[in-house]
N, C-alpha and C positions, 0 to 999 in steps of 0.2 A: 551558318556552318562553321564558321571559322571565330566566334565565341564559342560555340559549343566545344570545339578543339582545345580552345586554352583555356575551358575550366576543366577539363576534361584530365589536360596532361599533368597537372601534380599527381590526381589520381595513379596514373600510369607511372608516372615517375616512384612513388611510395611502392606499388605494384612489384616495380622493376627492382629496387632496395630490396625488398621481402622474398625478392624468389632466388637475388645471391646472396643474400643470409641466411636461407633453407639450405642453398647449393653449397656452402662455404662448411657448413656446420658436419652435413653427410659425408661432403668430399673428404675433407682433413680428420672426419671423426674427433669433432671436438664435443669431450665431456658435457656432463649437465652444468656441474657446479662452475664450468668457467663463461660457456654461451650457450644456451637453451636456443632451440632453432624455434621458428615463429610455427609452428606447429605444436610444439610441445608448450609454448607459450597460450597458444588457444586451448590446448587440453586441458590444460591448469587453469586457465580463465575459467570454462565452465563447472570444473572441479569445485572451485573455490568461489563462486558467484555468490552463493549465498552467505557466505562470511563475509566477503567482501561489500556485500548491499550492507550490511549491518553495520561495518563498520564505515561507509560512504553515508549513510545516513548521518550519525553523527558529523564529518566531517562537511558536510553540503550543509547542516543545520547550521553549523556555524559562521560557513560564508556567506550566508544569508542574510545572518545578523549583523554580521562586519559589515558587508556591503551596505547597507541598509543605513547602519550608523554613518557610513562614509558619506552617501548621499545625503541626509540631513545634516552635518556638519558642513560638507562643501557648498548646497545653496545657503545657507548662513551667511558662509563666511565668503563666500563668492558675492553676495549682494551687498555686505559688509564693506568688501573691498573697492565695491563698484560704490557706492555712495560717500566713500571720507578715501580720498587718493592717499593721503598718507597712511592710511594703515594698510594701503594698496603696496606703498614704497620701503615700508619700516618692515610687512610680511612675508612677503615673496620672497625676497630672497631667503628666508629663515625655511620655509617652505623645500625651497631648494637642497639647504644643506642637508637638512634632515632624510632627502635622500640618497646621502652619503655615505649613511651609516647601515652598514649590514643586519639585515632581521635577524640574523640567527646566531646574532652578539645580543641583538637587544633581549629575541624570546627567552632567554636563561632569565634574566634581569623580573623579567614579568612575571616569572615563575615563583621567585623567591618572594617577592611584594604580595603575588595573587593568589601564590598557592596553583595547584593540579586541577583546579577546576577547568571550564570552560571559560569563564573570563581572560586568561591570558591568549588562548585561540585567537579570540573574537578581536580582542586588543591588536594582534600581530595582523591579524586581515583589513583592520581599520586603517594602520597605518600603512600598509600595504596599497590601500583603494583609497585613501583621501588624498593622494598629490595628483594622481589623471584627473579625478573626478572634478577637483577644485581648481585648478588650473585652468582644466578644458572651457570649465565654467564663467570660471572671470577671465578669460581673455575673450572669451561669446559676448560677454557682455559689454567690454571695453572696444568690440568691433562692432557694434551694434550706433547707424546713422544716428549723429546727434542730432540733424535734422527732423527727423521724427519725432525724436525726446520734445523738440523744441514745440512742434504742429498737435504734440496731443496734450504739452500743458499747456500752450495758448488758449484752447478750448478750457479749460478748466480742470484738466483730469490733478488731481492727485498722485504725491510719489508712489505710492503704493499702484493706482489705477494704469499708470505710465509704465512699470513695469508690467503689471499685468497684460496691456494692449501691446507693446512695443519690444518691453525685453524678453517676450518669450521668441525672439526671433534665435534667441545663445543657446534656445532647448536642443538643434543639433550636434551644437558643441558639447553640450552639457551630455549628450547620450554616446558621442564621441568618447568621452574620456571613459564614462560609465563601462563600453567594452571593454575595455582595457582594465579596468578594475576589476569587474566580474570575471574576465580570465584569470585575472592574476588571485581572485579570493580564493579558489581552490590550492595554490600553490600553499597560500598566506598558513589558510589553518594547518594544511600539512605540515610545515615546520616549524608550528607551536606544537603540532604532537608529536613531532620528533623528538623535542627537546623534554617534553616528561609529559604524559597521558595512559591511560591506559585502555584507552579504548578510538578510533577513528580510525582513518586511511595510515597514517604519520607513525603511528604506535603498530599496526600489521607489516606496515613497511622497513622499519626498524627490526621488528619482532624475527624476518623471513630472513632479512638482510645478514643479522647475526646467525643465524642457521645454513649459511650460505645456499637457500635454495632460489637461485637466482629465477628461476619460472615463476616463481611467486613475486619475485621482485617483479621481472618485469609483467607479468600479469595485471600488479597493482599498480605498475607505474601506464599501463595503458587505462585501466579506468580512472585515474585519474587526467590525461589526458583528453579521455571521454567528457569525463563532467567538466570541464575545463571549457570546452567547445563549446556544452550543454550553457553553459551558462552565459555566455557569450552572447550562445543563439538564440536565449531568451530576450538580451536586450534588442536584436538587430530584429527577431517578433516583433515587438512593442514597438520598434520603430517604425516598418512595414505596415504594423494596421492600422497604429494611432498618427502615422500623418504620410498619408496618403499623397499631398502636394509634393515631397521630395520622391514620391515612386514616381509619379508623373514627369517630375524634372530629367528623372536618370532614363 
């Protein structure tokens, strides 16, 4: 009963948020153009639902891609790191700085090299999702018993065979960072199509923004919240079916 209570109260809490920004909006009689009340925000949601799946399409197609490139880049470079320590010591920190620097300095920058395609999207989601992903990754792998390492190349096994047997024990770290990535790719592409697109979530959002129809604004900024989650939820699926021993453990 009292799990159920505390997954329960963010619910309520949100709940609670929403019904004095209903009450806030009526009472003071404040305008469209300055705060849409979350009613007139669902009207407009369903209004606009099917422009806005049109243009969520494109933008989910391209977190898809980003993320995808992130994870093949980070097990790379994660087992890269894990096998020669100094390219472990000489990358990290380079790793680090680079998220220092603001996306939405670099996305103009990709724009002018890539052009208004979808290449500079997919680039700004990459970069976006490869520092969790590769991190989460080689640090799984650098906690991962050298003892083990040692008991299953005694036997014979090969570097390759010894990860196989041994280092998949970093795949919860690895799916760890993976979250985090996948939330943040819907962000990522959004503000490649801020910066010039003419079509996705980023470029409606911009488009409503300048029209000051802020229902649309926030409309759009609640599906993308949506597919935010959506994507999230995909990984914590994957994790749930395909390894059953961590559902056991919790």
């Amino acid at each position: 009963m009292k799990q159920t209570s505390e997954r329960l109260m963010p619910a309520f809490f949100i709940l609670g948020l929403l019904v004095l920004w209903e009450g806030a909006v009526r009472i003071f009689g404040i305008p469209l153009y300055v705060l849409p009340s979350p009613v007139q925000v669902a009207e407009t949601l369903v209004q606009e639902l099917p422009v806005l799946a049109l243009h969520a399409r494109v933008t989910v197609a391209e977190a898809l891609a980003g993320v995808t490139i992130s994870l093949v880049l980070a097990l790379a470079l994660g087992i890269l790191m894990d096998c020669f320590p100094m390219i472990r010591q000489g990358l990290y920190p380079v790793l680090v700085v680079t998220q220092t620097v603001p996306m939405i300095v670099l996305a103009p920058i990709f724009i002018i090299y890539m052009g208004f395609g979808a290449a500079p999207k997919i680039l700004t989601v990459v970069l976006m999702c490869f520092f969790p992903v590769a991190v989460s990754f080689s640090d799984g792998l650098s906690q991962v018993d050298a003892e083990y390492v040692h008991l299953v190349r005694s036997y014979g096994a090969g570097q390759w065979k010894t990860y196989c047997l041994v280092k998949i024990a970093a795949v919860p770290a690895l799916l760890s960072g993976l979250k985090v990535a996948a939330t943040y790719s819907i962000s990522g592409a959004v503000v490649g199509e801020w910066i010039g697109s003419q079509e996705g979530l980023g470029y409606y959002l911009l488009r409503v923004k300048n029209g000051y129809m802020l229902d649309k604004v926030f409309a759009c900024v609640a599906v993308i919240i949506f597919l935010s989650l959506c994507m999230n939820g995909l990984i914590r699926l994957y994790q749930y079916l395909g390894m059953p021993y961590l559902r056991k453990q919790r």
